[in-house]
C-alpha positions in Angstrom: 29.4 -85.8 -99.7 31.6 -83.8 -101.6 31.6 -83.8 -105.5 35.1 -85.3 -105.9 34.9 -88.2 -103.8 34.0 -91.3 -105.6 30.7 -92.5 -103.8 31.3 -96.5 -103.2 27.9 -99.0 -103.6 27.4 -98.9 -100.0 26.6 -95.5 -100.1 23.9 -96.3 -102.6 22.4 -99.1 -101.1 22.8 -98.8 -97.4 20.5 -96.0 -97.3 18.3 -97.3 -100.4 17.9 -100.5 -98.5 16.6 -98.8 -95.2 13.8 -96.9 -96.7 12.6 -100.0 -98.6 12.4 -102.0 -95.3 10.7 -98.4 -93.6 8.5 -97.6 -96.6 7.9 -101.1 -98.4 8.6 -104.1 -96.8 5.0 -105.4 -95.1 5.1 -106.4 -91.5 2.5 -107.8 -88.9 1.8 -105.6 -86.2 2.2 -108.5 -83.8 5.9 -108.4 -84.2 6.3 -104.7 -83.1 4.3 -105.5 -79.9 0.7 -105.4 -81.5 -2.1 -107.2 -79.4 -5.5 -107.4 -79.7 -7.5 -107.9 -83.0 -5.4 -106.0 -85.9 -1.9 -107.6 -84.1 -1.9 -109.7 -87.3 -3.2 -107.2 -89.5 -0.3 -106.3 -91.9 1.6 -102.7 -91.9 4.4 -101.2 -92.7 7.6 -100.0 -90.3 6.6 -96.0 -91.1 2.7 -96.5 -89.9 4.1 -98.7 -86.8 6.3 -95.7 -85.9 3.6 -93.0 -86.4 1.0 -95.0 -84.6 3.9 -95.4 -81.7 4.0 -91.9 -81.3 0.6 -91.1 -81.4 -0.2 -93.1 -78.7 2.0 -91.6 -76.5 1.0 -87.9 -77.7 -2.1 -88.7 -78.8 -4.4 -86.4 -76.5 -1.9 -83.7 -77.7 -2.7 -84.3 -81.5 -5.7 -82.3 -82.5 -4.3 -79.3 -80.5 -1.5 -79.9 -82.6 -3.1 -79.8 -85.5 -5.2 -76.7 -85.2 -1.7 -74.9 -84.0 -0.1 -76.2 -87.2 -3.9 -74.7 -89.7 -3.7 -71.9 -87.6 -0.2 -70.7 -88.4 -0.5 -71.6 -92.0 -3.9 -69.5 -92.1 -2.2 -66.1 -90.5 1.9 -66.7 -92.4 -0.6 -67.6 -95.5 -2.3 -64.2 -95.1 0.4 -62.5 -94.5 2.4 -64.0 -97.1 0.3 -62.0 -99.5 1.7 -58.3 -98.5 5.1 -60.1 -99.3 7.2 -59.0 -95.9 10.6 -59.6 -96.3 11.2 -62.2 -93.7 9.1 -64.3 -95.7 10.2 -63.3 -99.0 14.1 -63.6 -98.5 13.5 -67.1 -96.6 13.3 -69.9 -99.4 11.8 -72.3 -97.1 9.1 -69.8 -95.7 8.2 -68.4 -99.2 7.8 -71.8 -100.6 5.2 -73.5 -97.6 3.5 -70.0 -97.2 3.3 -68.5 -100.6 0.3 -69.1 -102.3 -2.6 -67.5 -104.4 -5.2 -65.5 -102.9 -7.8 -68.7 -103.2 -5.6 -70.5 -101.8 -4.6 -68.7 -98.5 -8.3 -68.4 -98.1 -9.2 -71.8 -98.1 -6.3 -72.0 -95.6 -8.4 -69.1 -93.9 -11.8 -71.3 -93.8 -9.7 -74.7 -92.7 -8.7 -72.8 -89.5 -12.3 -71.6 -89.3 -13.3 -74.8 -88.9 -10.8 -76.5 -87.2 -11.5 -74.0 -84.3 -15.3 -74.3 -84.4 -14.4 -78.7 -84.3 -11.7 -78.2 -81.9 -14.3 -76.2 -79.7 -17.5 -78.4 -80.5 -19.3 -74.9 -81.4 -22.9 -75.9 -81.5 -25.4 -73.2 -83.3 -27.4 -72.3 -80.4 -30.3 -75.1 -79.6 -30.4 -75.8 -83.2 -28.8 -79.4 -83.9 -29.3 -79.1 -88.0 -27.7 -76.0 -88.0 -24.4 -75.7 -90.5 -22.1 -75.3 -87.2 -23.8 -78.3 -86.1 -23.3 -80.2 -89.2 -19.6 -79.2 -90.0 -18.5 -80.3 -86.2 -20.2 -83.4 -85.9 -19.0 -86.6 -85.2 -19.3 -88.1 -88.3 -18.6 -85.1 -90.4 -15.9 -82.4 -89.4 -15.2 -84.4 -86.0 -14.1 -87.5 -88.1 -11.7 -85.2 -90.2 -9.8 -83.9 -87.2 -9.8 -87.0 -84.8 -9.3 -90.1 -87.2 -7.7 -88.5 -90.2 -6.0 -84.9 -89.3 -4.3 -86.7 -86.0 -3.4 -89.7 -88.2 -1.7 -87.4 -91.2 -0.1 -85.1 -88.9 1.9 -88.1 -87.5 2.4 -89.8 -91.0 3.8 -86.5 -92.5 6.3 -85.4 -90.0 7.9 -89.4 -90.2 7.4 -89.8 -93.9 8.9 -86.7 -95.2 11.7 -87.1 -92.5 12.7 -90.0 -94.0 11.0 -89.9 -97.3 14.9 -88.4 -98.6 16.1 -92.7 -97.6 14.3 -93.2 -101.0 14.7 -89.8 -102.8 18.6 -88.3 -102.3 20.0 -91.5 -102.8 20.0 -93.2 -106.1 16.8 -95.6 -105.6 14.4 -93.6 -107.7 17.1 -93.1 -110.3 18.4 -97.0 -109.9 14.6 -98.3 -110.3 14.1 -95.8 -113.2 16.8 -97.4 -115.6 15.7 -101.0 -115.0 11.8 -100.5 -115.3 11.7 -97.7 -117.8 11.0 -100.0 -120.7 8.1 -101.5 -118.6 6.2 -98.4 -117.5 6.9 -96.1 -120.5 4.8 -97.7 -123.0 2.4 -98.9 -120.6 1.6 -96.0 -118.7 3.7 -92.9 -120.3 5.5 -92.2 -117.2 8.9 -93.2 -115.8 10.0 -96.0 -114.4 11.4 -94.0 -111.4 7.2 -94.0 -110.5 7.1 -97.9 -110.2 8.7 -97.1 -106.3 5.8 -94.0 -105.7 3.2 -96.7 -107.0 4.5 -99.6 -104.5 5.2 -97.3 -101.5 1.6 -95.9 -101.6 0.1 -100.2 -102.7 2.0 -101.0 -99.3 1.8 -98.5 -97.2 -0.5 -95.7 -97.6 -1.9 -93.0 -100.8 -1.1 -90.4 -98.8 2.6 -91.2 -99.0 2.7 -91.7 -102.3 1.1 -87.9 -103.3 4.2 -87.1 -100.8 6.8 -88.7 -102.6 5.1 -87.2 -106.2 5.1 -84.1 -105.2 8.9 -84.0 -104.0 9.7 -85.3 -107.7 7.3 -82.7 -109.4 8.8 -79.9 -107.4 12.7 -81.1 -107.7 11.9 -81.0 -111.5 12.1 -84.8 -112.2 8.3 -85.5 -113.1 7.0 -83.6 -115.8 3.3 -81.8 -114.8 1.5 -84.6 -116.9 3.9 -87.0 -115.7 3.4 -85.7 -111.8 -0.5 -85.6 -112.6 -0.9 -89.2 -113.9 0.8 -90.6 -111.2 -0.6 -88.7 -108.4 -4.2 -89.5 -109.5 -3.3 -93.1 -111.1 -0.3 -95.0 -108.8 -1.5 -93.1 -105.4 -2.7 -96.9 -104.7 -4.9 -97.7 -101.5 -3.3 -99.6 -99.3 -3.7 -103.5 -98.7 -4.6 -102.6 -95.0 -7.8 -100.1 -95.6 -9.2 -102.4 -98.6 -9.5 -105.2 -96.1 -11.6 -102.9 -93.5 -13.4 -101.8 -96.9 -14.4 -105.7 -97.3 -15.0 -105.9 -93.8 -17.5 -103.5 -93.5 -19.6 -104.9 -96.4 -19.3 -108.5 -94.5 -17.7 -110.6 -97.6 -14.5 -111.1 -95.7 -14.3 -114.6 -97.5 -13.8 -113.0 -101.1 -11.3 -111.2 -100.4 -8.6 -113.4 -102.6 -10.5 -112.4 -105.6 -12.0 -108.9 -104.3 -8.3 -107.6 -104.2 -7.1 -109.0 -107.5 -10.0 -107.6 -109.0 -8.8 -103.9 -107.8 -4.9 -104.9 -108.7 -6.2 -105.7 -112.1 -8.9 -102.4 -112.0 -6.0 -100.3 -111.4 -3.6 -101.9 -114.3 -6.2 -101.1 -116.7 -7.3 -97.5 -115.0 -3.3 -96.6 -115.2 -3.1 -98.0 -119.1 -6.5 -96.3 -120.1 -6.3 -92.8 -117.9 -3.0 -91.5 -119.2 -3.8 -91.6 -123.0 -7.4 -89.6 -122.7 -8.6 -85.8 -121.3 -7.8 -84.6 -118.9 -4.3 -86.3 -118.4 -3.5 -86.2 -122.3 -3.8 -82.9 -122.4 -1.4 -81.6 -119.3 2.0 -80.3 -120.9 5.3 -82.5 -120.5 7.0 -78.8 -118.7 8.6 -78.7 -115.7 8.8 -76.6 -112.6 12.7 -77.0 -112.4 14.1 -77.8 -115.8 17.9 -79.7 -116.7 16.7 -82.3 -113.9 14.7 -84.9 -115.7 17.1 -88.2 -116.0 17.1 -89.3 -119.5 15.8 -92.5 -120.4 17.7 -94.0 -123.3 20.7 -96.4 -122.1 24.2 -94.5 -123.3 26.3 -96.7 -126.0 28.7 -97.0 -123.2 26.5 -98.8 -120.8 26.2 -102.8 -121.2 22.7 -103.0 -119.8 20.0 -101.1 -118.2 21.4 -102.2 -114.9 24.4 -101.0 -115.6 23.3 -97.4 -116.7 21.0 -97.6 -113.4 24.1 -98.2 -110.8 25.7 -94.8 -112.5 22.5 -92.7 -112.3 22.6 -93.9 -108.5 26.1 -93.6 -107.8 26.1 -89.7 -110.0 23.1 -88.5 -107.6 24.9 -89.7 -104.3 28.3 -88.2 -105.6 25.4 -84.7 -105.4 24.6 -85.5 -101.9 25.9 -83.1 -99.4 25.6 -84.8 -96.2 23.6 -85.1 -93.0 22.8 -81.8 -93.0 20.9 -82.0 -96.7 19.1 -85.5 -95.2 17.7 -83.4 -92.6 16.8 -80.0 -95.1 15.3 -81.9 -97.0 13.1 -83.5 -94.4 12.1 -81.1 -92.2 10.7 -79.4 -96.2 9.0 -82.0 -97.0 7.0 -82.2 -93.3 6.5 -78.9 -93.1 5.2 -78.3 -96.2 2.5 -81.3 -96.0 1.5 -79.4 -92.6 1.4 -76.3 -93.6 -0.1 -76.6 -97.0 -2.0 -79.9 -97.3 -3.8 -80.1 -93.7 -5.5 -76.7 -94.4 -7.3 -78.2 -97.6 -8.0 -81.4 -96.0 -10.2 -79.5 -93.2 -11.3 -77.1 -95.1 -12.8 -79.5 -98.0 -13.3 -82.9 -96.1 -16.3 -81.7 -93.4 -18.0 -80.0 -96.6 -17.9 -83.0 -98.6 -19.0 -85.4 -95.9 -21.8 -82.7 -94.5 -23.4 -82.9 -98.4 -23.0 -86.6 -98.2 -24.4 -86.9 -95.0 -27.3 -84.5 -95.1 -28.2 -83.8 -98.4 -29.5 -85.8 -101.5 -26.7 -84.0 -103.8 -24.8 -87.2 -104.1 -27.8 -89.4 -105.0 -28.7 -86.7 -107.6 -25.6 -87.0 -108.7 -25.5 -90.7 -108.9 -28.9 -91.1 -111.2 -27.2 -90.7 -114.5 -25.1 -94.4 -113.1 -28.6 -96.1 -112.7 -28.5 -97.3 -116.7 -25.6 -98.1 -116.7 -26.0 -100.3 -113.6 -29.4 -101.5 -115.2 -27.9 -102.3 -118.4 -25.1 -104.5 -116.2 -27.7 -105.9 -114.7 -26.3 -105.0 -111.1 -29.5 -105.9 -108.1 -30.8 -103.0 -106.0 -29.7 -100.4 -108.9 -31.4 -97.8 -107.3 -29.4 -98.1 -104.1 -25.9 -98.7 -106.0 -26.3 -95.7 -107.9 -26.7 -93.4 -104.6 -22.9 -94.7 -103.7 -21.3 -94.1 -107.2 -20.1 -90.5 -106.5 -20.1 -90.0 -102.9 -16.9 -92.1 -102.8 -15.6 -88.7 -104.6 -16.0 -87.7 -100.7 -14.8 -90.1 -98.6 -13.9 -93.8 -99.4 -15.4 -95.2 -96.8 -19.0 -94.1 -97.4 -20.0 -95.8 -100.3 -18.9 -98.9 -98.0 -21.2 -97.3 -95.5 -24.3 -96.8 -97.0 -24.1 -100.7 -98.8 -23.6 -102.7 -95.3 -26.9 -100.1 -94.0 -29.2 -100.1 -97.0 -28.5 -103.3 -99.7 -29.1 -106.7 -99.0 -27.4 -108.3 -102.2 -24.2 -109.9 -101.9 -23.3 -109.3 -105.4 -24.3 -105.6 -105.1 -22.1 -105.1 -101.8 -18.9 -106.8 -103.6 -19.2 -104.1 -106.7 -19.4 -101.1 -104.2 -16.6 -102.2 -102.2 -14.2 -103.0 -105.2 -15.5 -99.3 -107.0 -15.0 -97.7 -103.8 -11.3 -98.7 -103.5 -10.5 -98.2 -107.2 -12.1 -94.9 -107.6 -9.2 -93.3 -106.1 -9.7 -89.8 -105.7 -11.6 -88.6 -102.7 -11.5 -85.4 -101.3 -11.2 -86.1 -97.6 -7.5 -87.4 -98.1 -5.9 -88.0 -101.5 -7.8 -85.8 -102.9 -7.2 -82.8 -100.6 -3.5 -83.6 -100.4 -3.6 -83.3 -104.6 -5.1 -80.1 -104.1 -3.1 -78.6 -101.4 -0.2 -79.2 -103.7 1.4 -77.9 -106.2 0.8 -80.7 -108.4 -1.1 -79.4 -111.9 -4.4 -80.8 -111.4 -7.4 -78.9 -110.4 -10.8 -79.9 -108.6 -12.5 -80.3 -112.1 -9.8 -82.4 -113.6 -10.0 -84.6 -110.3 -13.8 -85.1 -110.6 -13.6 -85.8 -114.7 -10.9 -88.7 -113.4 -13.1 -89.9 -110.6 -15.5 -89.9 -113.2 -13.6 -92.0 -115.5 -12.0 -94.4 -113.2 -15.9 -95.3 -112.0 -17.2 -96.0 -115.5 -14.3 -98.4 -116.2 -14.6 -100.3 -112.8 -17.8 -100.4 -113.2 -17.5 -102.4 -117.0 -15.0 -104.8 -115.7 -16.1 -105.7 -111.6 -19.6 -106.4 -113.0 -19.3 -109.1 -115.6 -16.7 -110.9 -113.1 -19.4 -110.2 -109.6 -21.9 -112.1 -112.0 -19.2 -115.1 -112.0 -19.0 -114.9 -108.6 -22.4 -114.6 -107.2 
């Protein structure tokens, strides 16, 4: 759209509205054609379309995906020598340009994508580490159930993740909630629509949309870090199988407004101490941060909003920047965030699997669980930090080893509001360019654990 041309409200909302109803408007399965058990099993219109497609190319998918970790391992490498068809390409130099650590975990992640792809086993032995990275519940799960899903999600989602992002929504949003989620959680209130695309749909597209912001220059690095690691909410959908899994299907009312209410406090309590305090409010692109206080000329905060939106489609250049734009954002969750993901996610879940690291790890939780009286302490403590790995295994290991009710509820509530786990939102934080390391991450995993902890336990004593 060119500069001069007054943009009319239709070009604001037509588009704005679309990516609500594909990125935030829950619908059942049932209605798109779903049969079976999950047809009534809620969704939203970007999953439907992803999990269309991969059922039509879904033998095709994890050959996919080791094409896409492959290239990024050799342009990564490469990339490092600085050839000038990389370096005079803006797109190339920003998916393939990286640190030396960082093009070689992209290096191991299509080590071990091969040696899943291929089922390598390590001779006869079956506890050998080949073994153990490629097996089915390790390195195989990575690449079947979550690679083949995320490939899927990030080629749709960052396709049309510019609905919500080059039109005026996030700026729109950002002028009417501002007073709300600055003093609560120190961030803008553009971040309210990153927190209720990832509560609806999925974490993953959440990180997505945060790191689009963070790079464009609109989130700060402590602002990008706060909400990456605070409002990257799990979805509705996987809490339920979390419940499931545990068998307390019938609590599930209170189970999930106990981890609504987890997460309020987490994303009040998180921002204000180390390590999110101390990250700098710079930014990676400066002069593009919207300012927050409402101009004398403006009536109201709605007002001011409809200008912000109507000024950043007046920007907008057209179909052909709606489809830049896109085909960025996909390429660079392929090429930079499925490399960590299998290079980190079959290491994680082989020490959670196969070692006692994580139990270890979990004693210094058994006074505290003691002290809140929790039953089968001993057990609960072994699931307090393997959820750093993989959400689903603290689920896991309570439905296989406790008997108590109340014990089961508390794991499956800590293991949804912990967060940050390595085999998916954790990885994609990583992968990114967002400002937070693998220490950081662990310190806020760390933190989000302790408070859970104080507040599910009092209320699972109500309960039980």
């Amino acid at each position: 759209m060119s500069n001069n041309s007054k943009p009319s409200k239709a070009s604001f909302l037509l588009p704005s509205v679309i990516g609500i109803i594909l990125f935030m408007i829950p619908v059942q399965k049932a209605f798109f054609g779903g049969k079976g058990e999950d047809a009534h099993d809620w969704t939203i219109i970007v999953k439907i379309l992803a999990d269309f497609i991969s059922g039509i190319i879904g033998d095709f998918l994890p050959m996919l995906c080791v094409i896409i970790v492959t290239i990024s391992a050799f342009m990564s490498v490469l990339a490092l020598v600085k050839p000038k068809f990389i370096t005079e390409s803006k797109l190339l130099k920003e998916i393939f340009e990286t640190t030396p650590v960082w093009a070689a975990v992209r290096v191991v992640g299509c080590v071990f994508i091969w040696l899943i792809y291929l089922q390598v086993q390590a001779g006869e032995e079956q506890t050998g580490f080949i073994h153990m990275i490629t097996e089915a519940d390790g390195g195989g799960f990575i690449l079947s159930d979550l690679l083949t899903v995320l490939v899927i999600i990030f080629a749709i989602a960052g396709l049309l993740l510019p609905l919500l992002l080059d039109f005026g929504l996030l700026e729109f949003v950002g002028a009417l909630l501002t007073k709300l989620m600055r003093p609560l959680f120190k961030i803008p209130g553009r971040a309210a629509v990153d927190c209720f695309t990832s509560w609806i749909g999925d974490g993953t597209l959440g990180v997505m949309l945060t790191c689009n912001q963070y790079e464009g220059g609109y989130y700060s690095a402590r602002e990008a870090s706060v909400i990456a690691t605070t409002f990257s909410a799990v979805s509705i959908t996987f809490s339920i199988v979390v419940l499931a899994q545990v068998g307390l299907m019938e609590y599930f009312g209170v189970y999930y407004l106990l981890i609504c209410s987890i997460g309020v406090v987490c994303a009040i309590i998180c921002p204000r101490i180390p390590p999110l305090s101390m990250k700098k409010d710079t930014y990676l692109v400066e002069g593009r941060a919207i300012p927050e206080d409402i101009p004398s000329e403006f009536n109201s905060s709605f007002e001011y909003g409809m200008h912000l939106a109507l000024k950043r489609v007046a920007e907008h250049k057209g179909v052909g920047e709606f489809l830049r734009n896109g085909i960025k954002n996909a390429a660079g969750m392929w090429f930079g965030v499925l490399p960590v993901v299998i290079a980190i996610g079959p290491v994680a879940l082989l020490l959670a699997n196969h070692t006692e690291v994580f139990s270890i790890l979990g004693k210094p939780f058994l006074p505290l669980l003691n002290m809140l009286q929790v039953p089968e302490a001993a057990e609960a403590s072994k699931t307090m930090i393997v959820g750093f790995t993989d959400m689903f295994t603290p689920s896991v290991i309570a439905a296989a080893n406790i008997t108590s009710p109340m014990t089961k509820f508390i794991i499956a509530v800590i293991s949804v509001t912990q967060l940050i786990y390595l085999s998916e939102v954790g990885g994609l934080i990583l992968g990114s360019k967002l400002p937070v390391n693998f220490l950081d991450l662990f310190v806020i995993f760390l933190e989000r654990t302790i408070i859970s902890l104080l507040i599910v336990c009092p209320v699972a004593h109500l309960i039980f």
